[in-house]
N, C-alpha and C positions, 0 to 999 in steps of 0.2 A: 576647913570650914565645911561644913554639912548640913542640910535645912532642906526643906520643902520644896523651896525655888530650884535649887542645885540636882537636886533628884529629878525633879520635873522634866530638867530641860537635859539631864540622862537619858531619861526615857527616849524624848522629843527627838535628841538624837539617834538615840540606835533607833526608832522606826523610821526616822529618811535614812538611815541606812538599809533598812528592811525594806523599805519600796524602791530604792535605788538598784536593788538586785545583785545585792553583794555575795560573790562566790567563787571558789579556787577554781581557778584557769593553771590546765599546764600539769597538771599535779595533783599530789596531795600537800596540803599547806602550803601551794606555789599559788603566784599568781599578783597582778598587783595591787587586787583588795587585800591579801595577806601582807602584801610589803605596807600598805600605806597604815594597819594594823600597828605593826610590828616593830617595822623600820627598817633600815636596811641590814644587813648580813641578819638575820635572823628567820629570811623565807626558807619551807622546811621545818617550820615547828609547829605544833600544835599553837593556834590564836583565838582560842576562847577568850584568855583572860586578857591577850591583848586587845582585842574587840570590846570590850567592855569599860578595859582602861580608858581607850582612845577617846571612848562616847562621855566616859566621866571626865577627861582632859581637856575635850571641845568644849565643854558647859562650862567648866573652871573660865577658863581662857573667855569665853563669851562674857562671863558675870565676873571678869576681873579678879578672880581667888587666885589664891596660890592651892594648888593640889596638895591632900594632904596625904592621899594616898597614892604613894611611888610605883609602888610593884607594878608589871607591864605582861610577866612571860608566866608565872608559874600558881597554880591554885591553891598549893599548900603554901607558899610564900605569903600570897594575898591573907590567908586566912591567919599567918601570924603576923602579919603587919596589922592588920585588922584590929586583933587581938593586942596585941601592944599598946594601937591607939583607943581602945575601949567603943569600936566601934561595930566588932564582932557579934553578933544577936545568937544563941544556939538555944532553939524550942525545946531541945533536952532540958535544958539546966535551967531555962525560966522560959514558961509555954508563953506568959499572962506577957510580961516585958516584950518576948518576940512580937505578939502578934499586935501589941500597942504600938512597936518600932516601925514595924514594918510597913515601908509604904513604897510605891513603883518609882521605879528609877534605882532602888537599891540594888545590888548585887544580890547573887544567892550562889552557893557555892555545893557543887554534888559532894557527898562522902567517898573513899573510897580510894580506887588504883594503889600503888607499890608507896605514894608516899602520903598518904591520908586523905587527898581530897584529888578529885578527876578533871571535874569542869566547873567553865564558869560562866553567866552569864547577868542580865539583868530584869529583874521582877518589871512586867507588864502592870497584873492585875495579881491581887489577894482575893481568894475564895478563905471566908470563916466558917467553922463548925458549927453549928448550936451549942457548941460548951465554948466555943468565943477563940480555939485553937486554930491556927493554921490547918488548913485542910490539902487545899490545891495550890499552885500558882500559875500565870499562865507569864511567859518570861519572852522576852528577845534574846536569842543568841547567839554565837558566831559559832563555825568551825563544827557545825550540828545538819544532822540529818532526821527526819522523820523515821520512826521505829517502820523498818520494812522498805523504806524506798531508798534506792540506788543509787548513784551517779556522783559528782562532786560535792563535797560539805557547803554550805550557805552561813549567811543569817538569816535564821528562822524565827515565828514566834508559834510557841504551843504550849499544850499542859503539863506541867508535873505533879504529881504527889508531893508533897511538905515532907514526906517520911526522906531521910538521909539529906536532910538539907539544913544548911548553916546559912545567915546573911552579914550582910557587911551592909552598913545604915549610913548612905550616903545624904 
């Protein structure tokens, strides 16, 4: 199930998780925002994509759905489960569809790293073009840092460019 409501209350979640001050203690991807992410035995990995699963899996569970999207650990994974379930949006291949799709609470997925896709997180806000294309987004994300500042990864929310980004239309 995917709709308006379910996406909403996405979002809803990962920002009380953004103001609850969620961040690796202990480590890199240690700590027990990362366990409660992840799960257990899987502290020690990258939790982008579990950070955003989680947020999508509390909303399920809240509005009574059964989850349709499974993946938890991995961004190339997500984006062929995505893809399988016809829920995958890619602004290469249809601008006009993405940016009619797309609304916050959705995923967005970077391009890119050793096995097609890097990170993951979840769309805040859409910034449009004047030709009506995705332009920016501004997203919540786990296991992220600000370009330039230091210290343990968080959930953050900030800008991206549209350029190398795929969604997943929750």
């Amino acid at each position: 199930m995917t709709g308006p409501e379910l996406a909403a209350l996405t979002l809803e979640i990962a920002l009380g998780e953004l103001a609850a001050g969620a961040v690796e203690t202990g480590g890199n991807n240690r700590g027990p925002w990362v366990l409660k992410y992840m799960g257990p035995g899987m502290e020690g990995q990258p939790w982008c994509v579990g950070f955003a699963s989680w947020c999508y899996r509390q909303a399920c569970k809240r509005l009574g759905l059964d989850p349709v999207i499974r993946e938890r650990y991995s961004s190339s994974r997500l984006v062929r489960e995505a893809e399988a379930l016809g829920l995958l949006r890619d602004p290469r291949a249809d601008p006009a569809r993405c940016a009619r799709d797309l609304r916050p609470g959705c995923f967005f997925i970077v391009r890119g790293g050793p096995t097609g896709y890097r990170h993951s997180g979840i769309v805040r806000s859409v910034d449009l073009g004047d030709d009506g294309a995705i332009k920016c987004i501004r997203t919540v994300e786990g296991n992220t840092h600000l370009p330039g500042q230091g210290g343990p990864d968080r959930v953050l929310s900030r800008y991206r460019s549209a350029s190398g980004l795929v969604y997943v239309v929750v």
